[in-house]
KOLLO-982858 format. One record per residue (C-alpha): residue in one letter; residue number from 1; x, y, z. Coordinates in Angstrom, 3 decimals, decimal comma. Each point is the difference from the previous one (the first is absolute). Layout:
<atoms>
{rest:a; nr:NUM; u:X; v:Y; w:Z}
...
</atoms>
This chain:
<atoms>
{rest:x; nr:1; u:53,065; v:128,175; w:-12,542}
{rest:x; nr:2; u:3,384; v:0,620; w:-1,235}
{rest:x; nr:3; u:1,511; v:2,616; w:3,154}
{rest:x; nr:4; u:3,779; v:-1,341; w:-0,675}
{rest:x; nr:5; u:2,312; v:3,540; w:-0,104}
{rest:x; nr:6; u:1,895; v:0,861; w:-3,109}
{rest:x; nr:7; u:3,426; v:-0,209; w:0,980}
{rest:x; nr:8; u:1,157; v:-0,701; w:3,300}
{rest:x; nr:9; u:-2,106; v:-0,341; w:3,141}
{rest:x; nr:10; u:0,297; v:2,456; w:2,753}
{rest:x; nr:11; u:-3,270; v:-0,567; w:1,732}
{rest:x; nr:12; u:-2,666; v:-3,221; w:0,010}
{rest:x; nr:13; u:-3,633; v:-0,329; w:1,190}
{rest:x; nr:14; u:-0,251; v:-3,998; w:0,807}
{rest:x; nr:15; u:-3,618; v:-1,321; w:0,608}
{rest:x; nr:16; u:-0,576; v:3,308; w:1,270}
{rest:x; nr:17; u:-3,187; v:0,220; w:2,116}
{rest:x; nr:18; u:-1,614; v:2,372; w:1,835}
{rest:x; nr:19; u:-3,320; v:0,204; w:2,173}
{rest:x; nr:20; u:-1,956; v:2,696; w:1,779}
{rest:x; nr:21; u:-2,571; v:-2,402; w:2,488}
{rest:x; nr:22; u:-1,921; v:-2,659; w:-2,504}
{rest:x; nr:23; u:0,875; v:3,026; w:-2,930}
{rest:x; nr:24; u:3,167; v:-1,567; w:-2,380}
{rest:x; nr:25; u:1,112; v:3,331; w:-1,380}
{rest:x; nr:26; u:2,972; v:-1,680; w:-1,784}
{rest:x; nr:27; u:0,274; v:-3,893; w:-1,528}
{rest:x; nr:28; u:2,167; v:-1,864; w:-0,083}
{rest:x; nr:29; u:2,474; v:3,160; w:-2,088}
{rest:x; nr:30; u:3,197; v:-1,383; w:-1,930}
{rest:x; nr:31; u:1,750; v:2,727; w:-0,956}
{rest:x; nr:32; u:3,636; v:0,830; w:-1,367}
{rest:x; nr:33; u:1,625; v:3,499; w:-0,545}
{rest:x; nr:34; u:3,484; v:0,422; w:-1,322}
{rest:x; nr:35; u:2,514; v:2,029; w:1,212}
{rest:x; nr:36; u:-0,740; v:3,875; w:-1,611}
{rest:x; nr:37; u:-3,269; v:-1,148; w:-1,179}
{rest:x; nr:38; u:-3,057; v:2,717; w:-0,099}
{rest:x; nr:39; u:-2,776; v:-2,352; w:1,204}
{rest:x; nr:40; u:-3,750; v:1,871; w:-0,205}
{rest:x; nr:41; u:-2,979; v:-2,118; w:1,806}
{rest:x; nr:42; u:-2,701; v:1,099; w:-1,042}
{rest:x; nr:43; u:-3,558; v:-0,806; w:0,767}
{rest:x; nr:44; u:-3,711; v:1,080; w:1,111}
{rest:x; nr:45; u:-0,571; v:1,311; w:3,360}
{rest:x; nr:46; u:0,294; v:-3,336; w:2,231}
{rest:x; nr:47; u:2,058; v:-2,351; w:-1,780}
{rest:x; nr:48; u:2,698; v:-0,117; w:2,345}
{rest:x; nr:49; u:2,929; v:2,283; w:-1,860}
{rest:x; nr:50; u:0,547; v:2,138; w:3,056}
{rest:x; nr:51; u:-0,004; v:-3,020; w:2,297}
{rest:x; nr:52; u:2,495; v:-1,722; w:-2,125}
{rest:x; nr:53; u:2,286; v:3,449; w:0,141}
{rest:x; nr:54; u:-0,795; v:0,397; w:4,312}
{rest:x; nr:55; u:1,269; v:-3,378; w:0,046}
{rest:x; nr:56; u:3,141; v:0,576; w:-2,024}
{rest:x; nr:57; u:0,466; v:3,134; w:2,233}
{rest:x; nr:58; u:-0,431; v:-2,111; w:2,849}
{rest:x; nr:59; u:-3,154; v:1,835; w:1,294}
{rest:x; nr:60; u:-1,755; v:-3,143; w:0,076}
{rest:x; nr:61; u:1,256; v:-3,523; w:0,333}
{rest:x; nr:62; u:-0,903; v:-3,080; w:-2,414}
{rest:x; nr:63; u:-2,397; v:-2,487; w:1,535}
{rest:x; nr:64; u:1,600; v:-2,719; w:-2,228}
{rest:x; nr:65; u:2,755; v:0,104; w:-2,638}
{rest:x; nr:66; u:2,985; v:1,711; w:0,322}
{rest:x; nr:67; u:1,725; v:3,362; w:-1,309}
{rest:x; nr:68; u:3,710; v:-0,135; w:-1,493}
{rest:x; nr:69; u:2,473; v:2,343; w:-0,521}
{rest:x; nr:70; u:3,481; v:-0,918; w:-1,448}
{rest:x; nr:71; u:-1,154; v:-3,840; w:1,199}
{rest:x; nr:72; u:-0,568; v:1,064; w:3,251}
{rest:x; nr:73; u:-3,351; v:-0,656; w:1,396}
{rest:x; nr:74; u:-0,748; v:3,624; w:1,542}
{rest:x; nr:75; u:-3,358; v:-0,439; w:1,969}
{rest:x; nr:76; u:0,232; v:1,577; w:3,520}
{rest:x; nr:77; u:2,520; v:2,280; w:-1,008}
{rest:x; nr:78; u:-1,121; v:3,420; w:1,355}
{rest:x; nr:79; u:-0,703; v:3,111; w:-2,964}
{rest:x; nr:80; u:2,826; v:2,016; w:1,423}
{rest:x; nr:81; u:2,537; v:-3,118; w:-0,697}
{rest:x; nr:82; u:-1,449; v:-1,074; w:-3,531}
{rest:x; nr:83; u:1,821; v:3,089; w:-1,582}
{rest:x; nr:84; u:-3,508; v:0,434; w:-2,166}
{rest:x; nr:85; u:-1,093; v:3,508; w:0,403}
{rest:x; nr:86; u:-4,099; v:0,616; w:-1,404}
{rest:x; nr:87; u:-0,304; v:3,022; w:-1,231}
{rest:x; nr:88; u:-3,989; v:0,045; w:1,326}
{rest:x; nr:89; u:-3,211; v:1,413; w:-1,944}
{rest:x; nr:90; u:-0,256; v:3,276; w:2,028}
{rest:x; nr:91; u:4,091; v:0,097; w:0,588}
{rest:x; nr:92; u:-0,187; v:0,025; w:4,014}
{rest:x; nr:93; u:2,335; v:2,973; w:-0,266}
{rest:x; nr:94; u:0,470; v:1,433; w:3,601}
{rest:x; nr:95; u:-1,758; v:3,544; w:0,901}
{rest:x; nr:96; u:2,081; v:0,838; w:2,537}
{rest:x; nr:97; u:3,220; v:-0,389; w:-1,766}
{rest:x; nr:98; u:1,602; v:1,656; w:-2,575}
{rest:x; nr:99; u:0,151; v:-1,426; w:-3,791}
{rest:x; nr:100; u:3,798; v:-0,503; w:0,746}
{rest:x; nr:101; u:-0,429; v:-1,618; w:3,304}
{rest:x; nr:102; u:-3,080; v:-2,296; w:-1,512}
{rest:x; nr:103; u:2,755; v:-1,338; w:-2,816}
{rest:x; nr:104; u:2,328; v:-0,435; w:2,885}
{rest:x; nr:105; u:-2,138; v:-1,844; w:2,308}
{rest:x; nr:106; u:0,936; v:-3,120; w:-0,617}
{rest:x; nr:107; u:3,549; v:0,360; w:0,049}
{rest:x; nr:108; u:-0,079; v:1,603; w:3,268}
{rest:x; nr:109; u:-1,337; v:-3,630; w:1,040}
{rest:x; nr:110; u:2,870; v:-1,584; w:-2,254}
{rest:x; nr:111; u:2,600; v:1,865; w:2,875}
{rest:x; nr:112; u:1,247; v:1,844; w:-3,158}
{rest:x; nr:113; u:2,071; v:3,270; w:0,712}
{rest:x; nr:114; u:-1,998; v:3,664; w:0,172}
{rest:x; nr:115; u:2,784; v:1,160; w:-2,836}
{rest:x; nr:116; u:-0,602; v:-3,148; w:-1,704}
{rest:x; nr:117; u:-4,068; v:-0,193; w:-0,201}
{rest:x; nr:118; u:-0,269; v:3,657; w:-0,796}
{rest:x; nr:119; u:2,412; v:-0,474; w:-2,924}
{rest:x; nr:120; u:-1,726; v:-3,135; w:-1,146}
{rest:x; nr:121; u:-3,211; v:1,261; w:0,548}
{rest:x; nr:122; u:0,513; v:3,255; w:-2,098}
{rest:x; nr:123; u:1,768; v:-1,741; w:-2,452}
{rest:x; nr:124; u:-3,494; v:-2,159; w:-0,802}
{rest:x; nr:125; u:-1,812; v:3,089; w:0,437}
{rest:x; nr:126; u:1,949; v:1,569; w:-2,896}
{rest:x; nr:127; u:-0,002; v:-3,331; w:-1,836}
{rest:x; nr:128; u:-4,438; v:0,354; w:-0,463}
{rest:x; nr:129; u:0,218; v:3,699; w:-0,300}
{rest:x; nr:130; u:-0,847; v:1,479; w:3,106}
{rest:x; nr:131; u:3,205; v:0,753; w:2,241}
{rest:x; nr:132; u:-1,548; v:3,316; w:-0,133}
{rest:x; nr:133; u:-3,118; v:-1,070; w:2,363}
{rest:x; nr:134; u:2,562; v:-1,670; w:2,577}
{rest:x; nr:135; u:-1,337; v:2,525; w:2,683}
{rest:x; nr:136; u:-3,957; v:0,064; w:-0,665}
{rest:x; nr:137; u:-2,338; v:-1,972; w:1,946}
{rest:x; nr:138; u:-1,611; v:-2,412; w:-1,563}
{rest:x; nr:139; u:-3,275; v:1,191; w:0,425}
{rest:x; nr:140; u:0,687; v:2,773; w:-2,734}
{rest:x; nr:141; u:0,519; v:-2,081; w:-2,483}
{rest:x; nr:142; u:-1,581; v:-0,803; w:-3,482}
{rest:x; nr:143; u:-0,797; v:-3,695; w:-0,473}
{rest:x; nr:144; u:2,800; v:-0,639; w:-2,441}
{rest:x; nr:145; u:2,534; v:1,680; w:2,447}
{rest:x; nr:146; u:-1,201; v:-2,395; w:2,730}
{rest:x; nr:147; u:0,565; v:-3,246; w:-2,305}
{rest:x; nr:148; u:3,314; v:1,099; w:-0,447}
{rest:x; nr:149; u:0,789; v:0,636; w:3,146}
{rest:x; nr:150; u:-1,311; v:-3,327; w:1,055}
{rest:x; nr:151; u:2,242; v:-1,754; w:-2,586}
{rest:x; nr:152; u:3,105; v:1,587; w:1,007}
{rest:x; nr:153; u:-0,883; v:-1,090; w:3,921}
{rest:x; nr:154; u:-0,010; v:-3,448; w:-1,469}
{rest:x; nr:155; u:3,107; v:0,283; w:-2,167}
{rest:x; nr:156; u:2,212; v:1,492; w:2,172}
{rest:x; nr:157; u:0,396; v:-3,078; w:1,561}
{rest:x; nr:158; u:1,535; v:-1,516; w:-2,904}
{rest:x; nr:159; u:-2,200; v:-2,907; w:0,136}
{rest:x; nr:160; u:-0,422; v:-2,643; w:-3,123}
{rest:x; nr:161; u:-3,696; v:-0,784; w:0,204}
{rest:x; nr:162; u:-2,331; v:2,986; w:0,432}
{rest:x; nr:163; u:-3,759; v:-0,909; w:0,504}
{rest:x; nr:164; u:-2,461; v:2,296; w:-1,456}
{rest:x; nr:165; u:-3,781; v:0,136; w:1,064}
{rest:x; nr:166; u:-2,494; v:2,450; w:-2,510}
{rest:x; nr:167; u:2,333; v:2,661; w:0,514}
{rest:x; nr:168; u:-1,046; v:2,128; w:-2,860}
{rest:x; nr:169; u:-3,849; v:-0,142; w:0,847}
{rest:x; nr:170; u:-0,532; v:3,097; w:2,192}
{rest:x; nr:171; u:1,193; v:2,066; w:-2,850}
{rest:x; nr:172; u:-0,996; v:1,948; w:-3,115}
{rest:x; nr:173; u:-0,384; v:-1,729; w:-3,489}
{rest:x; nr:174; u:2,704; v:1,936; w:-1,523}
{rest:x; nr:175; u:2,341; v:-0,409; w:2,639}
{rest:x; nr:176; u:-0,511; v:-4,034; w:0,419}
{rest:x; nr:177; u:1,587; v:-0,120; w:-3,942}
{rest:x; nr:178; u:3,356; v:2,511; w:0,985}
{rest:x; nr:179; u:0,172; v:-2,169; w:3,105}
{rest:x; nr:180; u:-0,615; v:-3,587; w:-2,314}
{rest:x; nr:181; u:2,897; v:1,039; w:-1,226}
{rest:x; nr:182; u:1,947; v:1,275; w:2,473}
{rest:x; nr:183; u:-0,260; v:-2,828; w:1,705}
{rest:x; nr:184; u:0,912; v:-2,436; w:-2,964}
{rest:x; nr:185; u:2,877; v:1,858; w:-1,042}
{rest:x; nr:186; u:1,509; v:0,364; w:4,097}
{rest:x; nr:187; u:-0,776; v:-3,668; w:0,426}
{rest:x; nr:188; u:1,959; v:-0,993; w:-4,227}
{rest:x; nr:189; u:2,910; v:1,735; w:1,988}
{rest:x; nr:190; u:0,926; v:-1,048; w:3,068}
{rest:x; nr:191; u:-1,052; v:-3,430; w:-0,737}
{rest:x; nr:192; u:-2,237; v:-1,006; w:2,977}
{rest:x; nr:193; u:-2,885; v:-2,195; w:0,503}
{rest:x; nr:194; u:-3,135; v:1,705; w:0,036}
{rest:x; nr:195; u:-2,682; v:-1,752; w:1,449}
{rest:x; nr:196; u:-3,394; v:2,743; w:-1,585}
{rest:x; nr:197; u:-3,574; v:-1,097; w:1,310}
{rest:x; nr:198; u:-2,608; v:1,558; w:-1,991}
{rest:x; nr:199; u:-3,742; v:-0,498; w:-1,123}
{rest:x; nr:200; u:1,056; v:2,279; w:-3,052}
{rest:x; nr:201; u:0,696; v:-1,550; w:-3,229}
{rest:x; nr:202; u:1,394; v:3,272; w:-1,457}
{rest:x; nr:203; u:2,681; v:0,446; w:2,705}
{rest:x; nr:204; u:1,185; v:-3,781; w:-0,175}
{rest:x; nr:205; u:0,311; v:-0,486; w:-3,434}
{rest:x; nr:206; u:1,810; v:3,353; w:-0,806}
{rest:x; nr:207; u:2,442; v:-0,872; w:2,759}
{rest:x; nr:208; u:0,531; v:-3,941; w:0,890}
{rest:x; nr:209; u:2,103; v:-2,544; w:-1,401}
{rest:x; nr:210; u:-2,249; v:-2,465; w:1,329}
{rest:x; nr:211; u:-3,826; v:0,003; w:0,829}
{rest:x; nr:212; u:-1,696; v:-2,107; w:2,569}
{rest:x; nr:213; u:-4,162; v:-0,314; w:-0,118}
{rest:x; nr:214; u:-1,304; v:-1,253; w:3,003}
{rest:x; nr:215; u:-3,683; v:-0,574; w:0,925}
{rest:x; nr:216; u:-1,721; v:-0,997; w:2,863}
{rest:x; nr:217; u:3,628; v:-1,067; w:1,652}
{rest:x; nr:218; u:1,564; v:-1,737; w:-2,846}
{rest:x; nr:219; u:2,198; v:0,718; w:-2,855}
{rest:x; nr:220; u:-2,108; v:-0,287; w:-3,485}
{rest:x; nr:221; u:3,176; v:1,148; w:-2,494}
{rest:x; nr:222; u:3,424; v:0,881; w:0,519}
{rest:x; nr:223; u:1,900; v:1,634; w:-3,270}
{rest:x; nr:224; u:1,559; v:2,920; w:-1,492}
{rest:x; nr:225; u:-2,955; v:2,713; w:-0,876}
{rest:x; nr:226; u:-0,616; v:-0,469; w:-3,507}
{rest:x; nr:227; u:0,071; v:-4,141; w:0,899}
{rest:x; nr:228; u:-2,841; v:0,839; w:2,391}
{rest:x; nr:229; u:-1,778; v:2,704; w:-2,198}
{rest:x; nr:230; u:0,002; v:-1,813; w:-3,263}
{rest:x; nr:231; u:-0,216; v:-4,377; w:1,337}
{rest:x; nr:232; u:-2,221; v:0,539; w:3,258}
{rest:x; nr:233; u:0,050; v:-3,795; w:1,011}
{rest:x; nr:234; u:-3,767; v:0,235; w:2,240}
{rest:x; nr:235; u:-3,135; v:1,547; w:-0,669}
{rest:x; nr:236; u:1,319; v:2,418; w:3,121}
{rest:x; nr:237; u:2,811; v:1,249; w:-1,367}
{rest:x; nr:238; u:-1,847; v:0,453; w:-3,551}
{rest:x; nr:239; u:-3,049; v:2,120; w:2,029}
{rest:x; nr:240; u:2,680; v:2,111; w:1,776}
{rest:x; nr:241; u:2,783; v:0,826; w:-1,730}
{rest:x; nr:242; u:-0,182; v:1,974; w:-3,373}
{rest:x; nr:243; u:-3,713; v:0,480; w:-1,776}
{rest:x; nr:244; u:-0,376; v:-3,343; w:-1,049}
{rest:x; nr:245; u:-3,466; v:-1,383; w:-1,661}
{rest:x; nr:246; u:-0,787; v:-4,098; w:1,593}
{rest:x; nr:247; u:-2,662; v:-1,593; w:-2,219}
{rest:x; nr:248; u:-0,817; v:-3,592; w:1,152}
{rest:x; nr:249; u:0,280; v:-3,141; w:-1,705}
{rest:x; nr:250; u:0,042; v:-3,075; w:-0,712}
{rest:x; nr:251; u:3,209; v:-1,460; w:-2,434}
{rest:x; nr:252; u:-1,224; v:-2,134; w:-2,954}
{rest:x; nr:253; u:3,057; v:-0,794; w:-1,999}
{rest:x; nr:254; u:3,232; v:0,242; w:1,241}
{rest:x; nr:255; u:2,792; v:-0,683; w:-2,460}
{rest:x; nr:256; u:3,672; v:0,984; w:1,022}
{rest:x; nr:257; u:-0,328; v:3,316; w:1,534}
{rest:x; nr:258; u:-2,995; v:1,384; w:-1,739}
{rest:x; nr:259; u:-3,556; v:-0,652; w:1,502}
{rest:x; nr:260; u:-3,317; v:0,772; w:-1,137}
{rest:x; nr:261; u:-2,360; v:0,665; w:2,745}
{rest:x; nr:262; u:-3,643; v:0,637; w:0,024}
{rest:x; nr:263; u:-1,835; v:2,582; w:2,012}
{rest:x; nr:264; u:-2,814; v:1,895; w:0,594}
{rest:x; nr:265; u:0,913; v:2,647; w:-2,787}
{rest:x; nr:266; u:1,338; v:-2,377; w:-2,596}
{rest:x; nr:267; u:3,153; v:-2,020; w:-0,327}
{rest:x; nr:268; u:3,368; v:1,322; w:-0,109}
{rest:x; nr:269; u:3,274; v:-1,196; w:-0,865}
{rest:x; nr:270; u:3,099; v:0,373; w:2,358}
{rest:x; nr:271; u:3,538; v:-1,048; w:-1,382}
{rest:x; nr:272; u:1,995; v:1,374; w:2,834}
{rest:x; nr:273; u:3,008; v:-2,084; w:0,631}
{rest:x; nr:274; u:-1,196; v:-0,484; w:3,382}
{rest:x; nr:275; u:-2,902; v:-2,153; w:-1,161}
{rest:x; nr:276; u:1,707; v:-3,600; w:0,129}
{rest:x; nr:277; u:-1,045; v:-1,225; w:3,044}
{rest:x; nr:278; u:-4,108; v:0,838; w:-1,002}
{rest:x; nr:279; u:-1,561; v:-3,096; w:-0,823}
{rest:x; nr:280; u:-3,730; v:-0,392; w:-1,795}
{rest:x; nr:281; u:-2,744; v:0,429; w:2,730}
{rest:x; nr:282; u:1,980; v:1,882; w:2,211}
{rest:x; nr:283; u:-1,880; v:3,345; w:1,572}
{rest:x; nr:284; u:2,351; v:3,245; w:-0,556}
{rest:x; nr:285; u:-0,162; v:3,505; w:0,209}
{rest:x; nr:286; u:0,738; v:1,406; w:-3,291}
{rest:x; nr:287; u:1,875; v:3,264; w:0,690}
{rest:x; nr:288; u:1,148; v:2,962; w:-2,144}
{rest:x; nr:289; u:1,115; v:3,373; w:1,050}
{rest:x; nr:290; u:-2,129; v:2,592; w:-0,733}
{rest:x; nr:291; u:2,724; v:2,088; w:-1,542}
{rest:x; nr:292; u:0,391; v:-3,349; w:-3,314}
{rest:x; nr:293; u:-3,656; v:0,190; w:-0,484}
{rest:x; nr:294; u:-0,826; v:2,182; w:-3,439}
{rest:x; nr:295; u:-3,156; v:2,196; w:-0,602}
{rest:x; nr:296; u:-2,264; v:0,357; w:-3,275}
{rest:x; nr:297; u:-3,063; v:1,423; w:-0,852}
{rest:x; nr:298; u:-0,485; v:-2,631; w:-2,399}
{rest:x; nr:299; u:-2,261; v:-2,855; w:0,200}
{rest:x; nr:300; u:2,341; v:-2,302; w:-1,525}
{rest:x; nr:301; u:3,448; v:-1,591; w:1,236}
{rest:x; nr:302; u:1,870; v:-2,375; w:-2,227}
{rest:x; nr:303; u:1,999; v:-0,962; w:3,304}
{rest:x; nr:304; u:-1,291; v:-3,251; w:2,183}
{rest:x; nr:305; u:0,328; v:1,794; w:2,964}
{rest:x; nr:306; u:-2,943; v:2,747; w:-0,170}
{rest:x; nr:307; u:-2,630; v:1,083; w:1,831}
{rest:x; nr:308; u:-3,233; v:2,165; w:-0,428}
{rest:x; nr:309; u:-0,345; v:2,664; w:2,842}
{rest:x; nr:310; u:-1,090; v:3,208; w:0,963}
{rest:x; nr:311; u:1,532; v:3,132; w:1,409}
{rest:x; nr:312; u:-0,901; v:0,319; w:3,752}
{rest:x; nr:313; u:2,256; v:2,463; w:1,280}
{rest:x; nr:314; u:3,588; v:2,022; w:0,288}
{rest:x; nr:315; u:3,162; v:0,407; w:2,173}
{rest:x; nr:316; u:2,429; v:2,546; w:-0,637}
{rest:x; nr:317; u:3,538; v:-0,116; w:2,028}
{rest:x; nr:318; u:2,115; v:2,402; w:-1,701}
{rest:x; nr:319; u:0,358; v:-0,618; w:-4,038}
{rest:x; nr:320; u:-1,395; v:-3,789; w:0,268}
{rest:x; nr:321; u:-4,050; v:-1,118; w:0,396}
{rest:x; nr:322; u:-1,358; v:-2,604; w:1,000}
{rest:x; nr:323; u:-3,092; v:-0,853; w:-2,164}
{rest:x; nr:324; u:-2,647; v:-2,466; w:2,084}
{rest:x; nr:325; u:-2,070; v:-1,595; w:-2,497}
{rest:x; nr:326; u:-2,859; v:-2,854; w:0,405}
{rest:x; nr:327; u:-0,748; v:-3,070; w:-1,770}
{rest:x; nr:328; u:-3,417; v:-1,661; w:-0,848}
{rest:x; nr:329; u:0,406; v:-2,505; w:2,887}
{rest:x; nr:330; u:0,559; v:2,969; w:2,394}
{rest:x; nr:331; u:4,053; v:-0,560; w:0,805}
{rest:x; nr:332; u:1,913; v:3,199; w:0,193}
{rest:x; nr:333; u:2,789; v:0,451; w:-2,012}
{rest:x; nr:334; u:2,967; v:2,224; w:-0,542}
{rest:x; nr:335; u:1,725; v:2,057; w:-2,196}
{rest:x; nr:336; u:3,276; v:2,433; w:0,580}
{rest:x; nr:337; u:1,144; v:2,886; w:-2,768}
{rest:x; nr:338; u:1,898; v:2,734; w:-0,229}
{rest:x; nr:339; u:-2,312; v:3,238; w:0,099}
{rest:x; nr:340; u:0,648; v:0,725; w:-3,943}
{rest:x; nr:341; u:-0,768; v:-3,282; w:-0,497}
{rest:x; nr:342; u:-3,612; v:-0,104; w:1,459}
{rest:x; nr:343; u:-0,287; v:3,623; w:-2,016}
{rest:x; nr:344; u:0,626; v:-1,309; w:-3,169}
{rest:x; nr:345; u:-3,139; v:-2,784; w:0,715}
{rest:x; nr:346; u:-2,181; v:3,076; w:0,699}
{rest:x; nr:347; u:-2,119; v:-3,208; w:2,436}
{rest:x; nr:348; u:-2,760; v:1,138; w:2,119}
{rest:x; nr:349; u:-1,720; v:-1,728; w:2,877}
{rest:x; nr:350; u:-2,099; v:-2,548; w:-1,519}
{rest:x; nr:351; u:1,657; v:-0,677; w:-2,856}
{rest:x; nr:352; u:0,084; v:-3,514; w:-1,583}
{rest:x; nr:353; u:3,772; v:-1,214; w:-0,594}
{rest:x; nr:354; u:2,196; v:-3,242; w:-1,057}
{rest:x; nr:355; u:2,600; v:-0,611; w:2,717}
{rest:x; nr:356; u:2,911; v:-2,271; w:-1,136}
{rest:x; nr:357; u:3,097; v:-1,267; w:1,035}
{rest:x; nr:358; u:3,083; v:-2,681; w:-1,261}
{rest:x; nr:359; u:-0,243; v:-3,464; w:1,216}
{rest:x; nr:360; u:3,663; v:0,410; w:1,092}
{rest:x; nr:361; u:-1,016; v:3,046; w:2,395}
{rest:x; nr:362; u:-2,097; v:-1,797; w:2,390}
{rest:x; nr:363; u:0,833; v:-2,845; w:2,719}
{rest:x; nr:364; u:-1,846; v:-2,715; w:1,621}
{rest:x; nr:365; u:0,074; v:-0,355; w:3,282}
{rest:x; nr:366; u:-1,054; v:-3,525; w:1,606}
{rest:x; nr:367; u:-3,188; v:0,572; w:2,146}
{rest:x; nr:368; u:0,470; v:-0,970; w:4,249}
</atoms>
């Protein structure tokens, strides 16, 4: 996988290993990030993100490979030394000190001046919006008023790689988007490498230059969001990013990027650019987001890409559905509309439709 940085490289995973007993939580990771990047990893429950982000911290040490920053390998440098602050899921703010004194903590440890930190540490306090909390304890605050009071901590110590870890789960829908963007727009500004572990798509792709998709310890895809969203390169990264529909296949012809493969529902044609290296009798993974994929009620499709199938189910999330539909051989397929859309179809459960989609809106993806 492509994990080469941008522009110019502030910090380097080498052969990066890491094992818990006979458990290999992270293989063999090569990994780039340029200097003011916004890197998300992103990933299901286990496949190693938070590892890879302890071990940039320096909470945990590689068992083989090495970790760079600037060219210089950093393993065994100490947290406190690394001049990476993690803002932490559940913010680790301090009870028994005040919001003021929790932003100034760590430049109490940095020898800097009392004048100096409480000057600093009010200034980034009015900088997020919430000089007027300096004297609350943290205890009394809302979940948003926590995160920012955890990013301020970090930031007052003018570092130029914070580390993030899910630090927008443990709060309310509506305040995750303010805080999306928040976040974004604070890190567009001061120009620092952010470092955002996540298992939520949403939150990475509405913030991050970059995406990383890891699974079961190694990196699957490495690219900018719509890259990632639009070309998943593995079946993985098709299943879990986006709402993607995988029919398998096998390719029968395969001129110069177009391929006609043959599957259980049919053939279909693919002339995605990213056909050319698919050769004849290769097994794919035809994919096609559910959001290309067309719905009508009638039985006939002059298209070459069209299937027969009938409505299963609905998901609403705000003003777009997701329509599940089945087809004869039993496969599961999936549609996404806008709400006035789906109203002007008047479909019911049960109903017999033609699903289409363009040759040039799907992409084949090489089976393992």
């Amino acid at each position: 996988m492509n994990g080469k940085s941008q522009g110019e490289t502030l910090l380097k995973f080498a052969g990066v290993e890491k094992r818990f007993g006979d458990t290999l939580a992270v293989k063999h990771l090569d990994l780039e990030i340029g200097r003011g990047d916004f890197v998300a990893i992103m990933g299901p429950s286990g496949c190693g993100k938070t590892t890879t982000l302890r071990m940039l911290a320096g909470l945990e040490q590689p068992t083989a490979g090495h970790i760079y920053r600037d060219g210089e390998i950093i393993d065994g440098v100490p947290p406190w030394l690394r001049r990476m602050p993690l803002v932490w899921q559940n913010y680790a703010l301090f009870p028994f000190l005040s919001v003021l004194d929790n932003v100034a903590f760590g430049l109490r440890n940095d020898d800097v001046g009392k004048a100096d930190r409480h000057r600093r540490s009010m200034e980034w306090l009015a900088r997020l919006g919430i000089e007027d909390l300096a004297q609350r304890n943290p205890e009394t605050l809302s979940g948003g008023q926590a995160q920012r009071v955890a990013l301020a901590r970090a930031l007052v110590l003018e570092p130029d790689v914070l580390l993030l870890d899910e630090p927008l789960s443990a709060l309310d829908a509506h305040m995750v988007v303010r805080m999306q963007t928040e976040i974004a727009e604070l890190q567009r500004a001061l120009g620092i490498t952010f470092v955002y572990v996540t298992h939520n798509q949403s939150e990475a792709f509405a913030m991050a230059d970059r995406v990383v998709i890891m699974n079961e310890g190694e990196i699957q895809q490495v690219g900018s969001p719509m890259d990632v969203y639009r070309a998943p390169r593995t079946r993985f990264v098709a299943d879990f990013v986006g709402t993607n529909n995988i029919v398998d296949g096998v390719v029968r012809l395969a001129p110069k990027g177009k391929c006609t493969v043959v599957t259980n529902l049919g053939e279909f044609v693919s002339s995605n650019p990213s056909n050319t290296d698919i050769a004849a009798g290769a097994d794919v993974h035809l994919v096609v987001s559910a959001d290309l994929v067309s719905v009508s009620k009638s039985a006939k499709s002059g298209k070459s890409n069209a299937v027969a199938a009938r409505l299963v189910g609905e998901s609403f999330v705000g003003n777009v559905v997701t329509l599940v539909f089945e087809a004869a051989d039993g496969q599961e397929l999936k549609v996404q509309l806008q709400q006035r859309a789906l109203q002007d179809l008047k479909l019911r459960t049960g109903d017999e439709v033609t699903l289409t989609f363009e040759p040039v809106d799907t992409l084949i993806i090489p089976s393992a």
